[in-house]
N, C-alpha and C positions, 0 to 999 in steps of 0.2 A: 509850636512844638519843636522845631528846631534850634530853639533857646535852648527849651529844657534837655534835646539832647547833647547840645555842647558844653552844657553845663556836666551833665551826670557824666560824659566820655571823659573832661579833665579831670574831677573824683575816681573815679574807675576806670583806668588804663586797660584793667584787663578784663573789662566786661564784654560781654557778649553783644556787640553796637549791633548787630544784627537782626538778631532776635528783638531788641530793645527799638526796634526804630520800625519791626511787625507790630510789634503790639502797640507801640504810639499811632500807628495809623488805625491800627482797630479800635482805640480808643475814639480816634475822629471821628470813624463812618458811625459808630453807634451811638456818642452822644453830643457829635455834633462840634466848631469849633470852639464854642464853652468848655470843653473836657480841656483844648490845647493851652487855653490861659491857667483853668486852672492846675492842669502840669506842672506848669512852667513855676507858679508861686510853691507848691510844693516841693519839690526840687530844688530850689532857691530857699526857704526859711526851713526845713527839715532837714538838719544836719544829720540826723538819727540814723536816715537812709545810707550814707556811706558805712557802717557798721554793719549793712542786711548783705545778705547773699540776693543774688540776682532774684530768683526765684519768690524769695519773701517778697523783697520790698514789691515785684510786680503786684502781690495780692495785696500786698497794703494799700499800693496807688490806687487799684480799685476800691475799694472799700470805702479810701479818702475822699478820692472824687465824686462816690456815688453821694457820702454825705454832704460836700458844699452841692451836688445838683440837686438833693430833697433842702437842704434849707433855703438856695435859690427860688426853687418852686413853693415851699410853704410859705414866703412870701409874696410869690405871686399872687398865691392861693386868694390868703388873707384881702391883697389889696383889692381883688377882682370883689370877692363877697362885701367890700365897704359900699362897692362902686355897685352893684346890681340892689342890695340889700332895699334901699328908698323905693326903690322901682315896684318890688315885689308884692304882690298880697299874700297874706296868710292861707295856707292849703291845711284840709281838714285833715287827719290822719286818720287810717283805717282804725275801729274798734276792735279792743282787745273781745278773746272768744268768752263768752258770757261763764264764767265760773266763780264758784265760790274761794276768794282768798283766805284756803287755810292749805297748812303744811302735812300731810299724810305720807307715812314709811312704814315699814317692818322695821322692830327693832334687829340692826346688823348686832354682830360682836361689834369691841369695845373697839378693836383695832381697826373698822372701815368708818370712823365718824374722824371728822378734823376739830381743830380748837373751835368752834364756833357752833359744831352740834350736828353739823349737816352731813347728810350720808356720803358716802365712795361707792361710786361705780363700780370703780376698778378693782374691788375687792373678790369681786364674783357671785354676787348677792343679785336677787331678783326682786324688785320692789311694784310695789300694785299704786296705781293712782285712781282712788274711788269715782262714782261721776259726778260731774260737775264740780269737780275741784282742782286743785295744782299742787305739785309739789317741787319744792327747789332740792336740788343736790348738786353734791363738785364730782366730779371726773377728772381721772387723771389724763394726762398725755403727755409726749415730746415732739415738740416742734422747735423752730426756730424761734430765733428773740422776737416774743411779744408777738406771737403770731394766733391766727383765731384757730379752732376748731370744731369741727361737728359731729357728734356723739350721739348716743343715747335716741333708739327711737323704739317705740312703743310694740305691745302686742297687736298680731295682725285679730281681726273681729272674725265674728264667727261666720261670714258671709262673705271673706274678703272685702274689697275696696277700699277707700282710702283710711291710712292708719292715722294719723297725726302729725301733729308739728312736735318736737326736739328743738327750745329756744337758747341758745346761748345768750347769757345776758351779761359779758365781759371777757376781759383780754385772759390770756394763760397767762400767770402769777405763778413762779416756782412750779410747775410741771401741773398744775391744777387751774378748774375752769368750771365757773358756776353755770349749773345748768335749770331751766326752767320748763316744766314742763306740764302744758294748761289741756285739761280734756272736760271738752265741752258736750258730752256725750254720754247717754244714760246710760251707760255700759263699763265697766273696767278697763282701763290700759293697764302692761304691765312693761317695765323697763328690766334688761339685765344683758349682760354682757355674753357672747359666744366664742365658740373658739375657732370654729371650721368656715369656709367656704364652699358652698357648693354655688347652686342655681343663684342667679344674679338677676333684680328687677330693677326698673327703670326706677329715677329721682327725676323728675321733670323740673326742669328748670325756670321753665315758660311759667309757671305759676306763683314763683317764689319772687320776692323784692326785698332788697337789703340781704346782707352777710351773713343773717343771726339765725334764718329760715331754714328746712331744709322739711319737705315733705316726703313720700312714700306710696305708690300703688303696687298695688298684688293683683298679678295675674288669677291667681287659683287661690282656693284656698288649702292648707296643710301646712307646711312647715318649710318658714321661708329662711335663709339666709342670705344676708346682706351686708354688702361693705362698704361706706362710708369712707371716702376718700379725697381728703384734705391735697388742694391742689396749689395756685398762683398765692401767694403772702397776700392778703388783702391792704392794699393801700390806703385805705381808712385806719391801720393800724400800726403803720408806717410813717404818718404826719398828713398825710391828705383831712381835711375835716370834713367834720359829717355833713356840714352845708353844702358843700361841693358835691359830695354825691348826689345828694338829696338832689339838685338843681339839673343833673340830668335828667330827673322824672318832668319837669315842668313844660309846662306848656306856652306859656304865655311871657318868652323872652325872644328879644328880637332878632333879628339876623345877626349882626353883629355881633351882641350879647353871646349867641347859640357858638359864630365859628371861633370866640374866643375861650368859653367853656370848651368845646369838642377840642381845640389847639391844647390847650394843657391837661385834659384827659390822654389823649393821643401822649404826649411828650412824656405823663406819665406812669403809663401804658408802657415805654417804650424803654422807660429805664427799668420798670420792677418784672416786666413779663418772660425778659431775657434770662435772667437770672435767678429763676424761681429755685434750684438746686442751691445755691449760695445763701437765699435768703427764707427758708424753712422748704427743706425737702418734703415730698411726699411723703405721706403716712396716712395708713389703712386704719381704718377703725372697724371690727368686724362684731356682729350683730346678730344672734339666732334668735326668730321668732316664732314660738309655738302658737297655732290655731288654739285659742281659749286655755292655754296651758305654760307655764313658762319653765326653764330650769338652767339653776346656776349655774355658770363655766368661766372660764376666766378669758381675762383677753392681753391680745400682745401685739404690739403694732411693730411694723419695720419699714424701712423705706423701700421705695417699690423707684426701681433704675427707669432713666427718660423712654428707655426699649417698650416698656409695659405701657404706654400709650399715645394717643393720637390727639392733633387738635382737632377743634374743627371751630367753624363761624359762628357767631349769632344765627346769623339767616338761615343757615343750615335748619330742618327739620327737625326734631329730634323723636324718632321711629321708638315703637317699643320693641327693642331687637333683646329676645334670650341674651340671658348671660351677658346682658352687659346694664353698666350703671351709667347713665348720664349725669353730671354735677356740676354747675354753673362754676366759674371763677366766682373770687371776691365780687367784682366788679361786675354784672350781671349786664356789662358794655359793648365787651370788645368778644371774647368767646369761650367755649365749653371747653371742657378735656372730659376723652374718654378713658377708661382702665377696664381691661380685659386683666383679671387678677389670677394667679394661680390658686384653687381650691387647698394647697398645703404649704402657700406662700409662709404664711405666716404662722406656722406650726415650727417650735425651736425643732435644728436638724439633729439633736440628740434624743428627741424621744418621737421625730418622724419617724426615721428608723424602727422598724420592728425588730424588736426583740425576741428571741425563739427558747426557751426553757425546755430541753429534755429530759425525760423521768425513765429512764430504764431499772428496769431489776434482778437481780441474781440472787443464788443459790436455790430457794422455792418462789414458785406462784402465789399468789392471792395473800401478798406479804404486805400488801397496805400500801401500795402504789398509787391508789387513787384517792386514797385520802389525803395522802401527802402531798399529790401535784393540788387539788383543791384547798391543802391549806396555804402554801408558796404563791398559788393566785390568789387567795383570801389577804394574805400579809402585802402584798404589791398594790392589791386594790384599795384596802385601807390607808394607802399610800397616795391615793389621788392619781393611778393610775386604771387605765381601760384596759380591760385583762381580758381572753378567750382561751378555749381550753380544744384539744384536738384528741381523741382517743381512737388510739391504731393495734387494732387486733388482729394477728397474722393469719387468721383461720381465712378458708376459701370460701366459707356461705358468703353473699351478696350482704344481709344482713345478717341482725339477732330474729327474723321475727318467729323462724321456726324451731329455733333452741327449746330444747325441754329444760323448764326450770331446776332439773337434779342436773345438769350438765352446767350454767353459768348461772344460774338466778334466777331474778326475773326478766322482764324484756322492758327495758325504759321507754313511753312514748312520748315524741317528741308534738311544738306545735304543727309542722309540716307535715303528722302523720308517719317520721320516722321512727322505726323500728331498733333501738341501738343497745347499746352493753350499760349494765347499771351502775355503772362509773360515770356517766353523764349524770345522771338524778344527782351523784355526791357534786360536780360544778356546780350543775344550776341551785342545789340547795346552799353552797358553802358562800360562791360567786353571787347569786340572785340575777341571773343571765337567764336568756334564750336562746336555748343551739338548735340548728338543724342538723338535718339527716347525714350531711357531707362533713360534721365535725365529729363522725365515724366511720375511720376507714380501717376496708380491710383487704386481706388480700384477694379476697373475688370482686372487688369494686375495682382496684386496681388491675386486673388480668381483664377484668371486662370492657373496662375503658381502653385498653392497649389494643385489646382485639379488636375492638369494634371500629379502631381508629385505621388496625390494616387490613381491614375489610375493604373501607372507603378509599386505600390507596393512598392516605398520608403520608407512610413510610419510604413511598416512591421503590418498592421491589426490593428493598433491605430486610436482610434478615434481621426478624427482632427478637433479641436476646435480654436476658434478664438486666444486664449492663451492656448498654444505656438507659434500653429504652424502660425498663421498670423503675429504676430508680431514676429518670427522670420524671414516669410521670406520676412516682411519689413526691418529690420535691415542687413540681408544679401545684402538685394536690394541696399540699401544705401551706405554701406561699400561696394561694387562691383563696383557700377556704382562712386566711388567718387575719383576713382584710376585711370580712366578713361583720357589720357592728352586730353586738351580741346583747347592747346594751336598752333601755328605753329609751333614751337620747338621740340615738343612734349616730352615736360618733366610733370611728374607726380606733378598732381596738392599737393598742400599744405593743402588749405584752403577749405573745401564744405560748402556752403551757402544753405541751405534748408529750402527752404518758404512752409509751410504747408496751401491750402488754408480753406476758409472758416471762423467759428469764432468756438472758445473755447466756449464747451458744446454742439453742434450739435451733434446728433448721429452717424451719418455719420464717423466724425471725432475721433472716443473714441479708436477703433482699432490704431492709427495712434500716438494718443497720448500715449497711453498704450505704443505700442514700443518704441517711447521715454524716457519715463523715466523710464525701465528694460536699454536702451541703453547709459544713461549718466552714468551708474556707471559701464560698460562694458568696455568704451572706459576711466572712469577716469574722473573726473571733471576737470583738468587743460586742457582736450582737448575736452570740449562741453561747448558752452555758448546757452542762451536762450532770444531772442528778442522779445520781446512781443508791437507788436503796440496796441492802443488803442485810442477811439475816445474823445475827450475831444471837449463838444458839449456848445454853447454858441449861449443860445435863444435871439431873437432880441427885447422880451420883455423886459431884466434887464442886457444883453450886458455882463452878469457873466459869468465864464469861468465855468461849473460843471466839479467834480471829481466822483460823486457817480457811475456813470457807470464803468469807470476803475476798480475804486476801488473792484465793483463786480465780472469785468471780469479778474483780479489777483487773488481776493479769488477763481473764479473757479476752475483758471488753477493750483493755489497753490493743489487744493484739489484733483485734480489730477493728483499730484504727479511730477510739472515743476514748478520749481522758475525762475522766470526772473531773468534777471544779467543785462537789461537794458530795460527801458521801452518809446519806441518811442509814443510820445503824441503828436497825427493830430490835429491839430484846423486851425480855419482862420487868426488867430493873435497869434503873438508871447506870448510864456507861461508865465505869472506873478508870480514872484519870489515866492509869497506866496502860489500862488494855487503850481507850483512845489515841496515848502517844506509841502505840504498835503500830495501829491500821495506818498511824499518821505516817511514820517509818518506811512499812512496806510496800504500803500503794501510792507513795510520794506521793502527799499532799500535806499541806501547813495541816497544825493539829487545828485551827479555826474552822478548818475545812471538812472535821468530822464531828456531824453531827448524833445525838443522840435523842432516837424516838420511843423513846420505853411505851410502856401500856398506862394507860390512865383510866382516869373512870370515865369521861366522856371524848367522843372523838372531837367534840366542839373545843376542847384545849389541844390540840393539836396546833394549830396558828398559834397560838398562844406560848407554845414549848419552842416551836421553831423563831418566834420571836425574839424570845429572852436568850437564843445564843447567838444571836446578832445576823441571821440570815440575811434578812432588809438590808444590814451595811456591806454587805459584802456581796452580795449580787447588785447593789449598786455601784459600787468599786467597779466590779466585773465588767457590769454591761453599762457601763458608765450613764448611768438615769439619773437624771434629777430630781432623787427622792426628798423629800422636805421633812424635815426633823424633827416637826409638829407632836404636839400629842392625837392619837388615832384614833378618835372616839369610835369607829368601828372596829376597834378590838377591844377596847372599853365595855361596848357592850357585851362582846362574846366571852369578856372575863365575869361580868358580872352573871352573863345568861349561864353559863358553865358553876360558877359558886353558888347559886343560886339553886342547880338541880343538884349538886352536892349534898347539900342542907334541908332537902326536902323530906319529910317526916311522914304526912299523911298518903295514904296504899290508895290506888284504884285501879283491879285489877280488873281485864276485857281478855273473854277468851274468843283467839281465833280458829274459829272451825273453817279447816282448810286440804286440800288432797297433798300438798307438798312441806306438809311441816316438821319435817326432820329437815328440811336444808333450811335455812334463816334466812339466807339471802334471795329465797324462791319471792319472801315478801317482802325485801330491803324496803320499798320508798311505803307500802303501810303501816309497819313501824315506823318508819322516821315521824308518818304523816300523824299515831299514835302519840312518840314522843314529844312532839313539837304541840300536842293538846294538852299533852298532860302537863306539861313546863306550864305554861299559861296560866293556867289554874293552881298550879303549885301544889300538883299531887306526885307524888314518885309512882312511875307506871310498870305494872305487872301483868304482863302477856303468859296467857294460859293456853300453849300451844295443843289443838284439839284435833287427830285424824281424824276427818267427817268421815270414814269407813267403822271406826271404833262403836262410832253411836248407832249402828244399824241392828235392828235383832237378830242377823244371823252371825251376827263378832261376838251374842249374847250364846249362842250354842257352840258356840267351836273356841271362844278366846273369853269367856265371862269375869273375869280379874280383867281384862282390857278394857271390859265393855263399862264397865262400872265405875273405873276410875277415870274414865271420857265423862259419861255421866258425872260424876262425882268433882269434877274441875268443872263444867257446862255452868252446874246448878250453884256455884260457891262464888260468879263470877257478877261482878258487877253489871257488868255488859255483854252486848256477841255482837262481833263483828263474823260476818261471813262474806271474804274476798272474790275477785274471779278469778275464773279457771275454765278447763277445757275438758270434755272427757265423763262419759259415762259414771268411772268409779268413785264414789265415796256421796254421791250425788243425794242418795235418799238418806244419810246420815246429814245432810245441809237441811235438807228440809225438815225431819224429825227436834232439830236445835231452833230452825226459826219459828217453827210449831209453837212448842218450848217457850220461847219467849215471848210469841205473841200470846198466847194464854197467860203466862204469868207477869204480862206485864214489864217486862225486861226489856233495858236498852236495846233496842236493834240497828244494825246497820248492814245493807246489804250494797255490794259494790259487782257491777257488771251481770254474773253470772247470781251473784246471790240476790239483787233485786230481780233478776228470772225466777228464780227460786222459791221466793216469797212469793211471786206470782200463781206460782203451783201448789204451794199450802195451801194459801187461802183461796184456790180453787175447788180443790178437794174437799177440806174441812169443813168449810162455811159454804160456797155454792153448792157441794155436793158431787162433783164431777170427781167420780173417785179416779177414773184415766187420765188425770188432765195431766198434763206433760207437756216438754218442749220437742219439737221436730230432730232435733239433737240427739236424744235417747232415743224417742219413739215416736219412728215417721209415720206410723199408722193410727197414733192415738186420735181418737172420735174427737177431744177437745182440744186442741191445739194451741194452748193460750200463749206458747211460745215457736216462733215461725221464722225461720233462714228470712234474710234480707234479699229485695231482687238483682240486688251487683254482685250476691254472695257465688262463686264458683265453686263447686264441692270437687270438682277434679283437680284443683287447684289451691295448694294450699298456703304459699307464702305470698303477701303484698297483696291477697283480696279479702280483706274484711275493712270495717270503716274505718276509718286510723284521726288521728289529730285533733285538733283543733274545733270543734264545732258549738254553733251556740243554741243555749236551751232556753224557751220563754216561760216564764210563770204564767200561768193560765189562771192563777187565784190570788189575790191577796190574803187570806185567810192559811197561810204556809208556815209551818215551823221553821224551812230550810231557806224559804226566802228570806224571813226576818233574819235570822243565820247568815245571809250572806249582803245583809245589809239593806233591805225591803228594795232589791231593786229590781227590774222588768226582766232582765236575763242574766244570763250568765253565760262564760264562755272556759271549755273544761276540754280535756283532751279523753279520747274514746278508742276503745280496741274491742270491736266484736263481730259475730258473724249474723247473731241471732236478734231479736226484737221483740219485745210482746207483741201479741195480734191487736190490732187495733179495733176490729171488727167486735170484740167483745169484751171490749172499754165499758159499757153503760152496765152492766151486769153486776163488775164491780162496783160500781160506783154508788149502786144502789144500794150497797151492806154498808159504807164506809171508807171501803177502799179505794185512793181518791188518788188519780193520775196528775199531778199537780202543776209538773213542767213535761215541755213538748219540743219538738224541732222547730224550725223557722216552718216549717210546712204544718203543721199539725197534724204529722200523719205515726210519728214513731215518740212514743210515751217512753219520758225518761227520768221523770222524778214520779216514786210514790210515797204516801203518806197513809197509815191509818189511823181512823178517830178512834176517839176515847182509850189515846195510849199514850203514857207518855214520851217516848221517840221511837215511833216506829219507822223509817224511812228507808229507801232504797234507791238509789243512782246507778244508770245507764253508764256513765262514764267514770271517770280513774280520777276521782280527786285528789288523791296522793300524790300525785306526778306535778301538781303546781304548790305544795306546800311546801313551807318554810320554815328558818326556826322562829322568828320573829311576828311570822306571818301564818298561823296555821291554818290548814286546810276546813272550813264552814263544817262540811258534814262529818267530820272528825271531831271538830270541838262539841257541835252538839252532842255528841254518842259519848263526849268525856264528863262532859256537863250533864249530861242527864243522869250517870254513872254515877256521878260526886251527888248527885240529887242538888243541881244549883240550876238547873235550865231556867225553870221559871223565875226565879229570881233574874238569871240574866236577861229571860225575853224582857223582865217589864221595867230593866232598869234603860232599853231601848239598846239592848246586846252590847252593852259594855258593864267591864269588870272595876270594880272599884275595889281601893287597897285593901278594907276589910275583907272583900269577898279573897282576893286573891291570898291576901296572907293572913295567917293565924296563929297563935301562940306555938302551936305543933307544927309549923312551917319551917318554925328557926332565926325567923327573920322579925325584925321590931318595926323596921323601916320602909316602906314603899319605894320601889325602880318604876318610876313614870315613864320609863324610856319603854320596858317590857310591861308592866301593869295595866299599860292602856292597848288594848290588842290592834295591830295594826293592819285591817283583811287585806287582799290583793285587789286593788282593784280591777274588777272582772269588766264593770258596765263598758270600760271606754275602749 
């Protein structure tokens, strides 16, 4: 070594001898005085190195030396395997898992298959491997040169325990790795790629032998994620041969033999272990596995720093300790490494980041605020991002649940049994999400959380004023609830769409906005933008489009303290270029930045509108997201689902008899849950709004022109749906209509209060029990076939009736609405009521016909009815409008559409699906069948 540095000091006068004469000794201790010869010839015949800066040529001389010590050693290697080889007997190899050699996939697109046919992993595709078979695939990754990796491992079984083997059966070639994977089991695996980390299970090592292995136990069974974690470069794949490992396993070599194998394992052990960073860093391969379910995501590996783990020995135990993953080296010799990974390691840090979308509104109210944040999260989501939606209503109730429907609507209910504003129905239908309760806030949730916190004396004797402490703990609210996954997946959302209601300047509103703009420079301007709708009003005296009101309600919102980044502008006709480059003028913003939402004939073009004026590229600019430029088959479909009901020709009108049908929106989600049956079927829908008070005989003495044109819409109507409701009045106008149809044979549907309803008809009519009534109207009636529940509080009116989520059993296979929902055991439906049929005089019914069909998990509270020899007579306990969709419509809707169109029985016996004749017809408009929409897609309820 001292050669070589008197050589390099008279090339390099002004080198650093210092430095250069540390790292020649750390050369020695770690590979011994073979590194100093070899020095010394490199230094000597590489003249190259006088032309390196210090710095390089030291990484050269490593690099140099490690290769004459592997080709030193592959020599060894070699001569030791000549020398044992004669000695040796043939050892038997373990049997492959008994399967049948054929090749099974999904066909991927065109773009996850390589030149040879075989599928990509890494494309985000989920593939099934039947049982007793195998299927090969490549996988992508990056590692070092020519280094191995381990990928791809299978669906956890339905009982937990062990998953399978993931066989690599070759080196990474150009950032790809064939994968082989044998399921010896009469059950299904399923492979596919995930994107998060959570909970982490043991990879036991102690059972695997050779590089290629890599096994899997499950604690529990549900939904596991796993990270797979590439550690030491396998020296089998570095120039050690496979002889040489193999000859560790043996038994039957002598002393000798054994400490001249362990000597140059040890040695080379000793050069590749050190240097595992230099020679294919760590990389994570991350894995989500669904209990009997799988779903596509994609995946991303990075390198994970020396910080992130620990060794440990062979001899060591290896424990099954949570959240962590054990993973043998190559060499399965010398020892383990653990990784403790961060669950958003490996998530890119630009759409870690949440992103926050504000939707405020000026000059009026109920200006289409909540369509518009629904279509902004519809256009993002179609984008391959996880989107959630947050709506904040400044009023002081706690919730919506005691709102009268002439005052906001209806009352949306959620699965958790919340109570919220009908702005949520338009997410979950636009989105296809699940929100809770807490992704509606208002201001009495906020005051109540503040108080009850200085109740407890968390404030420590501060006075608490509206700033800080409300607008922090709206900002807390927000950043809580926007982490929230909203998805089936349940991956953390991306994107929080937050539609603030009411209009900029309201009092109400000022606490709400204040957190706002303390909370855009919290989170960073790259990741909060500011939507602002606005009414651009155009009088039928001069047909001009005005700006002046915009204009004022941007200077408001400007003044305190929100700029818009886009300004949505409602009118009846499309915006003129000119008035556009006004609003563009006065409320400084680029004209790109004013958008134009006219009136259309469906709100389902609404994503569609905001599309085509390039929204997606500019809130990607904005909040700098890594949207992919892809064509969006989910807006594909929503253009087709939209030209579609365009073009639609043939009527089928359903009147609703209801106590709030002068306001529309009393019924939002039973229309939508109408519309979304009628599309299906490809009928254009006509709702025949009907005061249940009109049809009563005494509206016949005092209003008879009222009473007759009720009647006179009833009787001309395909169908009747009769909704719930609360409240004495209009009540024997419900039952006189479900009379009505059940005599003539008329589609029925009864939801909440009107399957009560139909209970008390056909009490009276057919049993005979001319008092029969519910406890609601009339607590003293003799027959009481409707009776308060026993959690019902009658001094107490908001947050005590049954709310949510709950599941209904089929008690018969012989069901209209089960085959409707796809002939399966239950169903699980969201419910709002106070009242219940009596159960005590179930059998009575049941005796004429009228046949309690589904029940509670208890069988104590009757929630589906059916009557015989009709063709749809039906009636549900709970709100199936609240889980329909447009793709997806709601079972007891579509019957009541279909039996309407007169197609029911054809759909029951085609085994409840639509085939393209039935759906389309010359008077449709349409030549050509949408397999996408044609084939009805229900929700699945069972799982």
């Amino acid at each position: 070594m001292a050669q070589a540095l008197k050589v390099y000091a008279r090339r390099h006068p002004d080198a650093d001898f210092a430095a250069l004469r540390e790292e020649a000794l750390l050369l020695d201790s770690e590979y011994g005085s073979s590194a100093s010869e070899v020095t010394c010839s490199i230094v000597n015949n590489k003249s190259s190195f006088s032309k390196e800066p210090y710095s390089d040529w030291k990484e050269t001389l490593k690099r140099d030396i490690m290769e004459e010590v592997k080709a030193e050693m592959k020599g060894l290697a070699q001569e030791l395997i000549r020398e044992l080889k004669p000695h040796l007997s043939p050892v038997a190899t373990a049997a492959e898992p008994p399967v049948t050699p054929r090749s099974y996939y999904r066909s991927p697109p065109r773009n996850q298959r390589d030149e040879r046919g075989h599928v990509r992993l890494s494309g985000g595709r989920a593939f099934t491997v039947p049982p007793n078979s195998e299927l090969l695939v490549w996988g992508k990754t990056r590692m070092g040169p020519d280094g191995a990796d381990y990928c791809a491992l299978v669906e956890a079984l339905p009982n937990a325990g062990e998953v399978g083997v993931a066989r690599t059966i070759g080196v990474v070639r150009n950032g790809r790795i064939p994968i082989r994977v044998c399921n010896p089991h009469p059950y299904s695996w399923t492979i596919g790629r995930y994107q998060k980390l959570g909970r982490l299970y043991q990879i036991d090592s102690a059972d695997v032998h050779g590089p290629d292995d890599v096994s899997l136990s499950l604690e529990e069974d549900g939904v596991v994620e796993v990270a797979l974690v590439h550690t030491t470069p396998d020296p089998g794949q570095h120039g050690l041969p496979e002889e040489v490992r193999n000859l560790s396993n043996r038994t039957d070599l002598s002393e000798q033999q054994q400490e001249e194998l362990g000597a140059l394992l040890q040695k080379w052990e000793k050069v590749f272990a050190k240097h595992d960073e230099d020679f294919g860093r760590t990389n994570a391969v991350q894995h989500r596995i669904h209990t009997g379910d799988s779903a596509p995501t994609r995946e991303r590996y990075r390198p994970l720093p020396p910080s992130l783990y620990k060794e440990r020995t062979q001899t060591e135990k290896l424990a099954a300790t949570p959240r962590r993953v054990f993973l043998r080296t190559a060499v399965n010799l010398f020892h383990c490494r653990r990784f403790c990974v961060d669950r958003n390691a490996l998530i890119p840090e630009s759409t870690r980041t949440m992103k926050y979308i504000l939707v405020t509104g000026g000059v009026i109210s109920g200006i289409g605020k909540g369509i518009i944040a629904s279509s902004v999260g519809t256009i993002l989501k179609s984008c391959g991002l996880h989107v959630t939606a947050i709506k904040i209503d400044p009023y002081i109730n706690i919730d919506a649940g005691t709102f009268s429907p002439y005052e906001h609507g209806e009352v949306f209910v959620l699965d958790d049994g919340g109570e919220v504003d009908l702005d949520l129905g338009n997410y979950e239908r636009f989105l296809d999400i699940r929100l809770t309760r807490d992704n509606n806030l208002t201001t009495g949730k906020i005051y109540q959380s503040v108080i009850n916190k200085e109740r407890r004396g968390d404030y420590l004797g501060k006075t608490v004023q509206v700033v800080p402490h409300i607008t922090d703990a709206i900002q807390e609210w927000v950043v809580k609830q926007a982490k929230v996954p909203v998805d089936d997946d349940g991956v953390e959302p991306q994107v929080c769409v937050i539609e603030l209601g009411g209009t900029v300047g309201d009092i109400e509103s000022m606490p709400f906005i204040e957190a706002f703009r303390q909370f855009q420079f919290k989170v960073k301007r790259e990741n909060f933008c500011n939507i602002h709708v606005s009414l651009i009003p155009q009088p039928s005296a001069t047909g001009e489009q005005k700006t002046k009101p915009t204009q004022n309600s941007v200077r408001e919102l400007r003044g305190l303290g929100l700029s818009p980044d886009l300004i949505m502008c409602r009118c009846t006709t499309a915006l003129e270029t000119s008035v556009k480059e006004k609003i563009s003028m006065f409320c400084h913003v680029a004209p790109e930045q004013v958008i134009c939402v006219h009136d259309v004939s469906s709100i389902y073009r609404v994503p569609l509108l905001l599309e085509d004026q390039g929204v997606v590229g500019y809130l990607s600019r904005r909040l700098n997201m890594p949207i992919e430029t892809r064509p969006r088959k989910m807006l594909t479909k929503w253009k087709e689902m939209s030209d579609r009901s365009d073009r639609l020709l043939e009527h089928c009108s359903i009147a609703l008899v209801g106590k709030y049908t002068k306001f529309s929106d009393s019924y939002a989600s039973v229309i939508k849950a109408l519309e979304h049956s009628a599309l299906s079927i490809s009928h254009k829908l006509e709702v025949k709004y009907i005061d249940s008070a009109a049809l009563e005989p005494s509206t016949l003495q005092e209003e008879p022109v009222k009473y007759h044109d009720a009647w006179q819409k009833l009787c001309s109507a395909d169908g009747i749906l009769v909704p719930g409701g609360f409240g004495v009045r209009g009540t024997e106008g419900k039952i006189h209509a479900i009379g009505w149809a059940r005599k003539q044979k008329k589609p029925f549907l009864g939801v909440c209060l009107g399957m009560q309803l139909a209970v008390c008809e056909f009490a009276r009519n057919t049993l005979g029990w001319k008092d029969a009534n519910s406890t609601e109207f009339d607590p003293e009636s003799k027959h009481p076939v409707v009776i308060d529940m026993p959690e019902h509080n009658p001094g107490q009116m908001g947050g005590t009736m049954r709310l949510g989520k709950r599941r209904t059993i089929f008690k018969t296979n012989n069901s209209i609405l089960r085959k409707l929902y796809g002939d399966v055991e239950y169903v699980e439906e969201r419910h709002r009521h106070r009242f219940e049929v009596n159960p005590e005089l179930k059998s009575h019914f049941e005796e004429k016909g009228f046949r309690f069909v589904g029940q509670d998990v208890e069988g104590e509270r009757m929630e589906v009815i059916e009557l015989d020899d009709h063709p749809y007579f039906v009636g549900v306990q709970y709100h199936p409008e609240f889980t329909s969709r447009p793709i997806k419509p709601s079972p007891p809707y579509l019957g009541l559409l279909l039996a309407a169109a007169g197609r029911l029985p054809g759909y029951l016996q085609k085994g409840c699906r639509l085939s393209p004749r039935d759906t389309y017809s010359d008077r449709s408009g349409s030549s050509t069948p949408d397999s996408e929409i044609s084939e009805l897609k229900l929700p699945s309820i069972s799982n």
